[in-house]
GUZABA-649325 format. One line per 5 residues: their letters; for each residue x, y, z of N, C-alpha, C. Coordinates in Angstrom, 1 decimal, m for minus. Example, Ala and Ser with C-alpha at 12.3 -4.5 7.8 and 13.67 -1.06 7.14 Angstrom:
REM residues 2
as	13.2/m5.7/7.8/12.3/m4.5/7.8/13.2/m3.3/7.8  12.8/m2.2/7.1/13.7/m1.1/7.1/12.9/0.0/7.9
END
This chain:
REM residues 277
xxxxx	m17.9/18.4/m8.9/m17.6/17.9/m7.6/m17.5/19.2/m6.7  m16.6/19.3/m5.7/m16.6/20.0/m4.7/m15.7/21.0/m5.1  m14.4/20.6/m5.6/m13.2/21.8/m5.3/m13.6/23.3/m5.7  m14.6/23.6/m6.5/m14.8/25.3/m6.7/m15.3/25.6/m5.1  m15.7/24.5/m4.1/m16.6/25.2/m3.5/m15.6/25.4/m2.3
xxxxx	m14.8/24.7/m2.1/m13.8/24.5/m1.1/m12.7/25.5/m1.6  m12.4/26.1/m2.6/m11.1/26.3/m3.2/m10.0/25.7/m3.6  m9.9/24.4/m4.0/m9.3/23.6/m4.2/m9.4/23.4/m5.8  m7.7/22.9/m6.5/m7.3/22.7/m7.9/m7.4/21.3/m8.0  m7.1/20.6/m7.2/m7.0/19.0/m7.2/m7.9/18.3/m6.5
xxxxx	m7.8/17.3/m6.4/m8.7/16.0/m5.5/m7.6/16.3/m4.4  m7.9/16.2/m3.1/m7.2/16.2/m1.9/m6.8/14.7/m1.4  m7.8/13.5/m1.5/m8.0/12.6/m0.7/m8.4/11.3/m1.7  m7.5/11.4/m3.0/m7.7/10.2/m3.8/m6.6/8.9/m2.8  m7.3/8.0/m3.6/m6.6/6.5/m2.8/m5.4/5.8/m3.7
xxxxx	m5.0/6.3/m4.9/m4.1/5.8/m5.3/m2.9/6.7/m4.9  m1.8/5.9/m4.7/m0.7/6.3/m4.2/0.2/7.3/m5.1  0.2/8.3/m4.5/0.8/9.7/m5.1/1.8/10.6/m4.3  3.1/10.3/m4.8/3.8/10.6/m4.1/4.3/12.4/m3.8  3.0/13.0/m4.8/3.1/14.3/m4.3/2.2/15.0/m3.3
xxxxx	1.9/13.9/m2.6/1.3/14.0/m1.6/1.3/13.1/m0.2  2.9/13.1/m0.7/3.4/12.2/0.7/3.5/12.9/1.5  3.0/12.2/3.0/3.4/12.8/3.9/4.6/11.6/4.8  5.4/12.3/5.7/6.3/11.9/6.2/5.8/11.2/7.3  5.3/10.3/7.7/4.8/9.7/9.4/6.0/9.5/9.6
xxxxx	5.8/9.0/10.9/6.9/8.6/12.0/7.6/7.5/11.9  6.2/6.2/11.1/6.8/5.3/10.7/7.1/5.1/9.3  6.6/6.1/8.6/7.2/6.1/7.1/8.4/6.3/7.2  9.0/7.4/8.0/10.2/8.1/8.1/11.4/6.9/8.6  10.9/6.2/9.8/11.7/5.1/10.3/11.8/4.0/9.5
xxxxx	10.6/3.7/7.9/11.1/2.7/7.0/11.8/2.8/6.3  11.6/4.1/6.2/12.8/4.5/4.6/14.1/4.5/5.2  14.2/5.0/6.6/15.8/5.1/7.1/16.3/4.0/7.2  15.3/2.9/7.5/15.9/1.4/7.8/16.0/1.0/6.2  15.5/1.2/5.4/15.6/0.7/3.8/17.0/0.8/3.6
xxxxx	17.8/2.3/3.5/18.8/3.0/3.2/20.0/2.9/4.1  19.7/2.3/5.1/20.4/1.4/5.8/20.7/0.1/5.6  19.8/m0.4/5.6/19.6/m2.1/5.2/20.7/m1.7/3.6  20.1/m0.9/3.0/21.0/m1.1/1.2/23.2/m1.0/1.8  22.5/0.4/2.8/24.3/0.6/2.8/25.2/m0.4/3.5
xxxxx	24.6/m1.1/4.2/25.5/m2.3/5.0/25.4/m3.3/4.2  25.0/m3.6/2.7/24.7/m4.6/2.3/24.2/m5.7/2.1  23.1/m5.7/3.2/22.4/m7.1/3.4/21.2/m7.3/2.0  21.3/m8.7/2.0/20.6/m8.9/1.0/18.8/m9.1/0.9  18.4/m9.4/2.1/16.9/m9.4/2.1/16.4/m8.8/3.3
xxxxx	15.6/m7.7/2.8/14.7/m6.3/4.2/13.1/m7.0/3.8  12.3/m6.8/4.6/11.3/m7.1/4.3/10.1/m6.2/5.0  9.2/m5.3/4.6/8.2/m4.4/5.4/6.9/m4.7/5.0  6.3/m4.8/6.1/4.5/m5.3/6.4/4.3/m4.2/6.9  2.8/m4.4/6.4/1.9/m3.3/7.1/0.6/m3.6/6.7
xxxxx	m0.7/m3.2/7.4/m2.0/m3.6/6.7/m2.6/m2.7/5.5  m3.7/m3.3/4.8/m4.1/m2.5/3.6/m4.5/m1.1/3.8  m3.6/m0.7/3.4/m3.6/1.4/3.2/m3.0/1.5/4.3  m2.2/0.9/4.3/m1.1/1.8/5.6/m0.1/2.7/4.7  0.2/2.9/3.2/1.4/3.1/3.1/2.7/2.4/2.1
xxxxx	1.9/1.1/1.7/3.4/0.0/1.6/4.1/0.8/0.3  3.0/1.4/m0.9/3.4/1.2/m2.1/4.3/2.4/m2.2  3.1/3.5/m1.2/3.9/4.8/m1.5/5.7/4.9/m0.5  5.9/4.0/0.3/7.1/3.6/1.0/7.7/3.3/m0.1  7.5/2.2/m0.9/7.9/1.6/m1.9/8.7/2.5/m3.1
xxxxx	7.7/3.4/m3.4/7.9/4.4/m4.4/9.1/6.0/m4.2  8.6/5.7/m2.9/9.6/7.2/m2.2/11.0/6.4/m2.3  10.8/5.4/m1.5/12.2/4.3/m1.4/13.1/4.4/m2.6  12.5/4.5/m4.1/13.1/4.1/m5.2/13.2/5.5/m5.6  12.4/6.3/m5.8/13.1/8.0/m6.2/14.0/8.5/m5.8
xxxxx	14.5/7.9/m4.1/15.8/8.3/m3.3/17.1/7.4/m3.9  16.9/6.1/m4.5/18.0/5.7/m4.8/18.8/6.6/m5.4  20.2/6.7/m5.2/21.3/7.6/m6.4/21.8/6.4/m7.5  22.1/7.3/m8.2/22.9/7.4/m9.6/23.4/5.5/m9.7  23.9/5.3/m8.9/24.9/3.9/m8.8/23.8/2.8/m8.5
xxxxx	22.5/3.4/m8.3/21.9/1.9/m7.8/20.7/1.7/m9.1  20.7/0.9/m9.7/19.7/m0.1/m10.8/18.7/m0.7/m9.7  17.1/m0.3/m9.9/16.1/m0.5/m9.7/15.5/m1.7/m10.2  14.6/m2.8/m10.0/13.9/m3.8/m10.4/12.5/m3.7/m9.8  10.9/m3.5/m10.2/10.2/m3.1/m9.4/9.2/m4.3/m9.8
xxxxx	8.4/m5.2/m9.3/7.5/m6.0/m9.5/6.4/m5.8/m8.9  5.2/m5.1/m9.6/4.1/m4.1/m8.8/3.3/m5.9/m8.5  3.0/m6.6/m9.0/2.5/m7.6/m9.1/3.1/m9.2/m9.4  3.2/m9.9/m8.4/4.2/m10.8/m8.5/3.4/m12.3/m8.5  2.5/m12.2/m8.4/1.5/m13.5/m8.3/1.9/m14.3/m9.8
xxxxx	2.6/m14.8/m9.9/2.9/m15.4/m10.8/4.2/m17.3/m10.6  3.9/m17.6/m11.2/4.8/m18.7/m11.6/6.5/m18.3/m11.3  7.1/m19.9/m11.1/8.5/m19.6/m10.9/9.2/m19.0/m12.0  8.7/m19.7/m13.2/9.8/m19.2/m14.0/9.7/m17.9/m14.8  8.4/m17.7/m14.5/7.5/m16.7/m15.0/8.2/m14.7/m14.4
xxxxx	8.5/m15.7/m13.1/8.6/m14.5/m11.9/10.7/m14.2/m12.3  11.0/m15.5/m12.9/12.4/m15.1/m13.1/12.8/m14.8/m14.2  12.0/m14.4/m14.8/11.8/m14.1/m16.4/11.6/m12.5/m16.7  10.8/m12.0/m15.4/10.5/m10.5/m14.9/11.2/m10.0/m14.3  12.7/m10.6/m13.7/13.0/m9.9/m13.0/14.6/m9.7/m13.9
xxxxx	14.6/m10.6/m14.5/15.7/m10.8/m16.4/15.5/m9.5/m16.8  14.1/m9.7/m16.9/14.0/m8.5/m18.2/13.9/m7.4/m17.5  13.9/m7.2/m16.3/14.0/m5.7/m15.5/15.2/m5.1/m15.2  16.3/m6.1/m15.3/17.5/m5.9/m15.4/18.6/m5.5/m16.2  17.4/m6.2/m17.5/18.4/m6.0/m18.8/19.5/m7.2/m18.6
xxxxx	18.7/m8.6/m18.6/19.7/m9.9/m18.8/19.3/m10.2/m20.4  20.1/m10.9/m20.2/20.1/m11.4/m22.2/18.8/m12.5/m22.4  18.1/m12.4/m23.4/17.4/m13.7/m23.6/17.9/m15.0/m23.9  17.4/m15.6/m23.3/17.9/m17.6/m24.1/16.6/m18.5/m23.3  17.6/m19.6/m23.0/16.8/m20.8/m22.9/15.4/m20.6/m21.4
xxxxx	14.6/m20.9/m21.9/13.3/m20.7/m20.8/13.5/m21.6/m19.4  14.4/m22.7/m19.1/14.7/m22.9/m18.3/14.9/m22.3/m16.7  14.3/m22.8/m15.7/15.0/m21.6/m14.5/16.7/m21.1/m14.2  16.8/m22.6/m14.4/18.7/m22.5/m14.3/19.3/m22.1/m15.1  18.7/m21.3/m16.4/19.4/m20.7/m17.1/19.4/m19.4/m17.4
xxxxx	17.7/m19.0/m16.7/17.3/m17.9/m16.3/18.3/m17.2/m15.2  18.4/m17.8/m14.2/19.5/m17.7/m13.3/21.2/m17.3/m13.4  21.5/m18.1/m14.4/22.9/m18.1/m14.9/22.8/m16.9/m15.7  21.8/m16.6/m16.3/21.9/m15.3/m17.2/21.8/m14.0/m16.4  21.1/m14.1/m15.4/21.1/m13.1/m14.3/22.4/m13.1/m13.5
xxxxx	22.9/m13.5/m13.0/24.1/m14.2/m12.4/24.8/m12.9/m13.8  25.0/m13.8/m14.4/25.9/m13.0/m15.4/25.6/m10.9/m15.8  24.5/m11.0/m15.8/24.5/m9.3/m16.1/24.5/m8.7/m14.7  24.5/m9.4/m13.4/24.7/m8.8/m12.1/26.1/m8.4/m12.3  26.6/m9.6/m12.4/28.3/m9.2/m12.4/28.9/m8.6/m13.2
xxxxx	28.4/m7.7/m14.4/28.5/m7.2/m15.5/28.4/m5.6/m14.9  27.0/m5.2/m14.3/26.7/m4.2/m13.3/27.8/m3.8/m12.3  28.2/m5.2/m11.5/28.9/m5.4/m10.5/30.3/m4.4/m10.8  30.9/m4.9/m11.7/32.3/m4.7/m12.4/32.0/m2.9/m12.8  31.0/m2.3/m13.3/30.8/m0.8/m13.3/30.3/m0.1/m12.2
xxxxx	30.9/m1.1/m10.9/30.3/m0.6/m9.6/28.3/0.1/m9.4  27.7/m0.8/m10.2/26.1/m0.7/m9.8/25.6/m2.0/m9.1  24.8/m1.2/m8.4/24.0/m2.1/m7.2/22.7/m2.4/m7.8  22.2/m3.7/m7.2/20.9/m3.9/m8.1/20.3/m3.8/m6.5  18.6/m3.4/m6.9/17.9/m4.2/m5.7/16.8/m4.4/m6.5
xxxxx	15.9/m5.4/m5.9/14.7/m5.8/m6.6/13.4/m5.3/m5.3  12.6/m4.7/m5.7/11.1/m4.4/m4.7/10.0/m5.3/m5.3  9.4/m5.9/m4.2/8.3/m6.8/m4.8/7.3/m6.0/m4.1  6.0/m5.8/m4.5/5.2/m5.0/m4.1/4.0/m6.5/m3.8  3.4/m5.9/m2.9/2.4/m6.8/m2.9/2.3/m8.7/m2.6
xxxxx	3.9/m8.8/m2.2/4.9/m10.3/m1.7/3.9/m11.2/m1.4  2.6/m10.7/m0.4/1.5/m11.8/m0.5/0.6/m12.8/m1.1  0.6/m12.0/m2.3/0.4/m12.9/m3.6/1.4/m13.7/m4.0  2.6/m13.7/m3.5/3.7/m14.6/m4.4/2.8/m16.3/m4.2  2.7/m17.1/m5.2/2.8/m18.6/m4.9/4.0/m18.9/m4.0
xxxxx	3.6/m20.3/m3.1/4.7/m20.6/m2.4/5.8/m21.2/m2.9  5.7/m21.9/m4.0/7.4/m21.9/m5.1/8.2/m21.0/m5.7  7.0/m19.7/m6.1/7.9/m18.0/m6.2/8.4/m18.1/m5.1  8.1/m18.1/m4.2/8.9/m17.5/m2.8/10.3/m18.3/m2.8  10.3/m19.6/m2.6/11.1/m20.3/m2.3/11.8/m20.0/m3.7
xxxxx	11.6/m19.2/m4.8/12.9/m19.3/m5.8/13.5/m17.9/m5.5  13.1/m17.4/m4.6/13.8/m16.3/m4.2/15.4/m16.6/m3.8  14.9/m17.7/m3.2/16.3/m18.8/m2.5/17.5/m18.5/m3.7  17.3/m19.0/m4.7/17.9/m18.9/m5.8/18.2/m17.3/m6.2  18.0/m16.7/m5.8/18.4/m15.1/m6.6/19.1/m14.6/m4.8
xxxxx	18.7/m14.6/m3.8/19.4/m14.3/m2.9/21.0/m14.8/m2.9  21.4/m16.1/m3.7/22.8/m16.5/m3.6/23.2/m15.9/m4.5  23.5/m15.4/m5.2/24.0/m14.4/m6.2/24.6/m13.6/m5.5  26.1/m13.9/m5.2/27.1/m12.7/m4.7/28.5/m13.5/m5.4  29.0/m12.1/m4.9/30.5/m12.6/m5.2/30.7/m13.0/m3.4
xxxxx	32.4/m13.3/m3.3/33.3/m13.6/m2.0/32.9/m12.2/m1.3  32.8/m10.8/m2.5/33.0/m9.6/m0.6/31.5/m9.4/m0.7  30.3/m9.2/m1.8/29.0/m8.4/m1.7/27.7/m9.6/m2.0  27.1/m9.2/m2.0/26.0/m9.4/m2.6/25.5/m8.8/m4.1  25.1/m9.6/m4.7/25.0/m9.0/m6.3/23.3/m8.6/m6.5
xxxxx	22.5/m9.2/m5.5/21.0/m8.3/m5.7/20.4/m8.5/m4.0  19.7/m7.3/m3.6/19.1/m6.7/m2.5/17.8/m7.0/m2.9  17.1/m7.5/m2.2/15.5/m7.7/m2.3/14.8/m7.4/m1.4  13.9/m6.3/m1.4/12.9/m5.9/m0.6/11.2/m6.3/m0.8  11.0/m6.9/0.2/9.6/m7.4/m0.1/8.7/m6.6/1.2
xxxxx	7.5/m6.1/0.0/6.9/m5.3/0.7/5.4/m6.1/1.0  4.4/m6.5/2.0/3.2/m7.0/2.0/2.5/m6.7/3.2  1.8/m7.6/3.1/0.4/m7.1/4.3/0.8/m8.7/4.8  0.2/m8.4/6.4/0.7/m9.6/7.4/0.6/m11.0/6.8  0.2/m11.0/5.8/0.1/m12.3/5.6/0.8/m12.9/4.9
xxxxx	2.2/m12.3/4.5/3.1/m12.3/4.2/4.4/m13.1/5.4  4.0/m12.7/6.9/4.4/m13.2/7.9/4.1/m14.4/7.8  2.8/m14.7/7.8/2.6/m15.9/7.8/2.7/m17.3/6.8  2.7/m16.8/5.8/3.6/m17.3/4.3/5.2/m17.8/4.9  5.6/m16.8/5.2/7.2/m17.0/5.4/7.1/m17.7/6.9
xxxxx	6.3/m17.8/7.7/6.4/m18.5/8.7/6.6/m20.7/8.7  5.9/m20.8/7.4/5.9/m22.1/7.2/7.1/m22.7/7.1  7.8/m24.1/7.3/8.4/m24.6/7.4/9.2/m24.7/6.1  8.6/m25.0/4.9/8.9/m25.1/3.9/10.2/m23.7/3.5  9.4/m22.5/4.1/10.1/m21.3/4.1/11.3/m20.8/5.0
xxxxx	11.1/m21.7/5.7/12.2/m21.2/6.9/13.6/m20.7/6.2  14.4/m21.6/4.8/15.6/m20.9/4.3/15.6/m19.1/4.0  14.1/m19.1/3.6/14.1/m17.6/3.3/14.0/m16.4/4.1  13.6/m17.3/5.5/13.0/m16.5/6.9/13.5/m16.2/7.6  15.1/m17.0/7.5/16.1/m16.9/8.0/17.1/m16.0/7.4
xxxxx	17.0/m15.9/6.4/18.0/m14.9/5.8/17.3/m13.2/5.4  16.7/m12.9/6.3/15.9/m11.5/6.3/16.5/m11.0/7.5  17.4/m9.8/7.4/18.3/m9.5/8.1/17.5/m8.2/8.6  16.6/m7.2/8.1/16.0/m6.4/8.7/14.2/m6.2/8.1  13.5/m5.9/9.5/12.1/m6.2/9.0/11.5/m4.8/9.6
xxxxx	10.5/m4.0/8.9/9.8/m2.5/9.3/8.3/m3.0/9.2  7.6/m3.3/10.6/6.1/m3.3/10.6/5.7/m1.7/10.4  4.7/m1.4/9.2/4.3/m0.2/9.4/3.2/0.1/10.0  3.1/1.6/10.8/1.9/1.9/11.5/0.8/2.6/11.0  m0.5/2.4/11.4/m1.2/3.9/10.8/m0.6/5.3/11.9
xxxxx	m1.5/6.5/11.5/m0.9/7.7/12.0/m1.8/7.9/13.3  m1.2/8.2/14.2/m1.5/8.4/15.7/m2.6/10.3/15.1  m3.3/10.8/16.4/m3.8/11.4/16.4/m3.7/12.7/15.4  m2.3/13.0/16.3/m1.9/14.5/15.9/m1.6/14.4/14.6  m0.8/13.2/14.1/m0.4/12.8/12.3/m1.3/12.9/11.5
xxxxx	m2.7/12.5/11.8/m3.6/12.6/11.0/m4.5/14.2/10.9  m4.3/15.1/12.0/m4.6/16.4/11.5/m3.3/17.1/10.8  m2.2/17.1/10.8/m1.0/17.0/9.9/m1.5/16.4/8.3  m1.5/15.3/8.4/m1.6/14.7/7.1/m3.1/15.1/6.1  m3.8/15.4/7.2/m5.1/15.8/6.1/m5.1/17.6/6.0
xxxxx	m4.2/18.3/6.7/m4.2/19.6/6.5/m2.8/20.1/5.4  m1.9/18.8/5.1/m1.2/19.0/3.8/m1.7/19.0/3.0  m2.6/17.8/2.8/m3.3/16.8/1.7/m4.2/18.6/1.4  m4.8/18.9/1.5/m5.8/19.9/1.7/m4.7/21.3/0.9  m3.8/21.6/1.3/m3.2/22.3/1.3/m2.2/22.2/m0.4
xxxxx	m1.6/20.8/m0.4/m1.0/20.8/m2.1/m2.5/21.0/m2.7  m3.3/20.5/m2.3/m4.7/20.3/m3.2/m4.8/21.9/m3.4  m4.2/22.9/m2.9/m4.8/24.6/m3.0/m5.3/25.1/m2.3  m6.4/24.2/m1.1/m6.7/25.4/0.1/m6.1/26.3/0.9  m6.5/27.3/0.9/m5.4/28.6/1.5/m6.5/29.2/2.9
xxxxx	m7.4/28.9/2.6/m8.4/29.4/3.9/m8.5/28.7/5.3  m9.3/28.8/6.1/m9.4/28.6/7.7/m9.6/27.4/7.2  m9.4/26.5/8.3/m9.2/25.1/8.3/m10.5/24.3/8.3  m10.5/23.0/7.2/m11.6/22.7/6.9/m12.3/21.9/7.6  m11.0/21.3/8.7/m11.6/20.1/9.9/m10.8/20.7/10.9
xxxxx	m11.9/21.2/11.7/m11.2/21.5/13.3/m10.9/20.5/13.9  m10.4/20.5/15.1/m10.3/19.1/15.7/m11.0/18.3/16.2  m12.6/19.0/16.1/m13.3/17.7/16.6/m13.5/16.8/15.6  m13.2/17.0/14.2/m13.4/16.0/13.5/m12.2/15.5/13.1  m10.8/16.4/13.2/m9.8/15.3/13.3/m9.9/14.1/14.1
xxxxx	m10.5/14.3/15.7/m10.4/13.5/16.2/m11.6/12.4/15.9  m12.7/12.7/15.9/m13.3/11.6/15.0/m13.0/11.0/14.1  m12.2/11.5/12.8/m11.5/11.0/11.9/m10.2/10.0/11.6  m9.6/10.0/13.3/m9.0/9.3/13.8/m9.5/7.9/14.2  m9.8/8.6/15.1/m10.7/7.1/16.0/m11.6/5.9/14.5
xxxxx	m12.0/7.0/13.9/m13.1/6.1/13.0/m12.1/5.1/11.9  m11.2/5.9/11.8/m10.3/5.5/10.5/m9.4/4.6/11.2  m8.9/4.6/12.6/m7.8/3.9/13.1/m6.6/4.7/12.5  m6.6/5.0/11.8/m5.0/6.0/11.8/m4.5/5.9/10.3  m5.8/4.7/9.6/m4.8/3.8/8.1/m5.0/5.0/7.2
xxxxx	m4.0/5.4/6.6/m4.4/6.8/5.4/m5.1/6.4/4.3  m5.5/5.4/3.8/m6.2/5.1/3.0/m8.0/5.4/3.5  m8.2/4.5/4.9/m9.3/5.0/5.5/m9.7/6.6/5.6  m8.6/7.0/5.9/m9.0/8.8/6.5/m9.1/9.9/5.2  m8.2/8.7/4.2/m8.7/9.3/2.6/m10.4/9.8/2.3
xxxxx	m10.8/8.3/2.2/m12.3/7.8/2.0/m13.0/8.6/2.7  m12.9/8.5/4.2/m13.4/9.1/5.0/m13.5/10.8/5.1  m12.1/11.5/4.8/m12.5/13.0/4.6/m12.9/13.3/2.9  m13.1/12.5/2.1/m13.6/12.5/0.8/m15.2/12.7/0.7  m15.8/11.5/1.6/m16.7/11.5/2.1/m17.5/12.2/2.5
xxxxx	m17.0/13.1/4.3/m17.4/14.5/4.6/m17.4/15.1/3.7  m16.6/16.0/3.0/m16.3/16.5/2.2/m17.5/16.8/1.0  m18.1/15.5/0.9/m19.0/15.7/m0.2/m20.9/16.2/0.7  m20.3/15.6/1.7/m21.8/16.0/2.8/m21.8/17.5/2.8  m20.2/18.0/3.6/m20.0/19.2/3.6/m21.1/20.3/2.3
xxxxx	m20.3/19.6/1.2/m20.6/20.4/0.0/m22.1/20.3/m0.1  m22.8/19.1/m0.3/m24.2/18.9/m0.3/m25.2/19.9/0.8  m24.8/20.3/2.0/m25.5/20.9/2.9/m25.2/22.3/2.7  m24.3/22.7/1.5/m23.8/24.1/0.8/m23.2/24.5/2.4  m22.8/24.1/3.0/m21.2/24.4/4.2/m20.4/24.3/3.6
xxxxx	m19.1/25.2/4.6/m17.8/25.2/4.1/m16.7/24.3/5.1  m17.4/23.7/6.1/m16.5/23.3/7.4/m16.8/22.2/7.9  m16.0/21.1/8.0/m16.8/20.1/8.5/m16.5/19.8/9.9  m17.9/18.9/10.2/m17.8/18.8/11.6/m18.0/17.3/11.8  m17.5/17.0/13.3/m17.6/15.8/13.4/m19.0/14.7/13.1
xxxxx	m19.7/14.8/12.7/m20.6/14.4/12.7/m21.1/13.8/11.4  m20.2/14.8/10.7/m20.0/14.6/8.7/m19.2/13.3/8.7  m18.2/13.3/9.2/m16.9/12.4/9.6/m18.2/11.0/10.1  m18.6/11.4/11.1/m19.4/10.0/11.4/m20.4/9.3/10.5  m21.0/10.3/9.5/m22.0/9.9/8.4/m21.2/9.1/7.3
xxxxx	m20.1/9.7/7.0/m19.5/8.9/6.2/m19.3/7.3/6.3  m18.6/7.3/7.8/m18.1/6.4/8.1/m19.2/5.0/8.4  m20.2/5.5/8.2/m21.6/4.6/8.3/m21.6/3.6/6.9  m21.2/3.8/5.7/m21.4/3.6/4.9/m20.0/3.0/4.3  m19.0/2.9/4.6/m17.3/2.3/4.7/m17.0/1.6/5.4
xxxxx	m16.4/0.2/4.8/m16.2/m1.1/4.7/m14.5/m1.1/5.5  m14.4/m1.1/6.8/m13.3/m0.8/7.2/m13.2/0.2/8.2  m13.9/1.0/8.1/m13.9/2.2/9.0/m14.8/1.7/10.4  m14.3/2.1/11.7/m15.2/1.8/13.4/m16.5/2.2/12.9  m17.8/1.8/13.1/m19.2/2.1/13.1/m19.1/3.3/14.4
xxxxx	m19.6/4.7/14.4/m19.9/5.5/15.8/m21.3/5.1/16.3  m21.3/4.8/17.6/m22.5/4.8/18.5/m23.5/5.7/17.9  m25.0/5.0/18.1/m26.4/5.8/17.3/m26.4/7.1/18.0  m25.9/6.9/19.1/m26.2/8.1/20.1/m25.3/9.4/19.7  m24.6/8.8/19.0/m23.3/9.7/18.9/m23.9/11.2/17.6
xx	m24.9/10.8/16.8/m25.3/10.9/15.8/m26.4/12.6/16.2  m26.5/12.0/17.5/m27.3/13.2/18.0/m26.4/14.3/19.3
END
């Protein structure tokens, strides 16, 4: 591939979520603060949307490496499952005891190692990744694991992470008990202009480039516009240049590499024919 030719040890611009290659946006920064907030006042259900490749998983993941010492983690990368199915996953994530397959006993057994936690002063939260998939009777047995408190706390914190359509799930009538008890909500953003020559000149940089910059700003700013700001897009997209770059034996891309890519990406603005010349 490219990195001998660029100077680069690693891939710069892969699309799975790596958090040693987070970057901090403005709205990443303002979810995690509202996360760590939402935990310290105690409320029991936060909930953050954002569209595909904005961010959710690697929020998700930064979110849970910051927890300290006192807080027990539950992580459900994939929740599309059954009720009892889904309370059976989140037992065994907790370290509840096994027994009867029933929900209500699934529950009582949860109930019970919460308060077990509880008593050695540990906090539970549970993160559901990907909440849009839940079936709409998972959702509603959420109902059931959000009453789990004693008289002063709450005994599990549930963070549901999804793409808008997740709004719209919890918008239905049927849901309203659960829609109502969501005490704080973080829409995430893609990255504004300047964020995105930031974020592709770290990305570039853990990756090992140490030389003059590989996207001036005309193609940051193309890179922008084309990608709309989502970091998964501007992934693809400087991945893309990147390999033009190297094909034309260049070391620097220019906007126009940025626009070739983007011809051929499912997601990314089409640039005007004219633009091409």
């Amino acid at each position: 591939m490219y990195l001998a030719h660029f100077g680069l040890q690693q891939a710069p611009f892969g699309i799975t979520p790596d958090t040693e290659f987070l970057y901090p946006s403005n709205s990443h920064r303002e979810g995690l603060n509202l996360l760590h907030f939402a935990l310290a006042s105690g409320e029991g259900f936060i909930k953050v949307v954002g569209e595909i490749g904005t961010g959710k998983t690697l929020l998700c993941r930064n979110f849970l490496a910051e927890l300290g010492p006192d807080w027990k983690a539950a992580y459900l990368p994939n929740p599309q499952m059954e009720p009892r199915a889904f309370l059976r996953e989140v037992a065994d994530d907790i370290g509840a005891a096994a027994g009867a397959p029933e929900a209500a006993h699934i529950v009582k057994r949860l109930n019970h190692r919460l308060l077990e936690l509880a008593r050695t002063d540990q906090k539970v939260v549970l993160c559901i990744d990907e909440a849009q998939t839940m079936p709409r009777l998972t959702i509603e047995s959420l109902r059931l694991l959000s009453n789990l408190e004693t008289e002063k706390r709450k005994l599990l914190h549930i963070v549901l992470f999804g793409q808008p359509e997740l709004d719209e799930m919890l918008a239905a009538h049927s849901a309203r008990q659960i829609r109502q008890r969501i005490a704080f909500h973080h829409q995430l953003r893609g990255l504004d202009a300047e964020e995105v020559g930031n974020y592709v000149e770290q990305r570039l940089r853990i990756a090992g480039h140490s030389g003059d910059a590989l996207f001036p700003d005309s193609a940051v700013k193309t890179l922008h516009r084309l990608s709309g700001g989502t970091p998964r897009l501007v992934n693809i997209l400087a991945h893309k240049a990147l390999l033009t770059v190297f094909g034309e034996g260049r070391l620097r891309v220019e906007a126009r590499h940025v626009r070739i890519a983007a011809e051929d990406t499912d997601g990314a603005a089409k640039p005007a024919w004219w633009s091409f010349w």
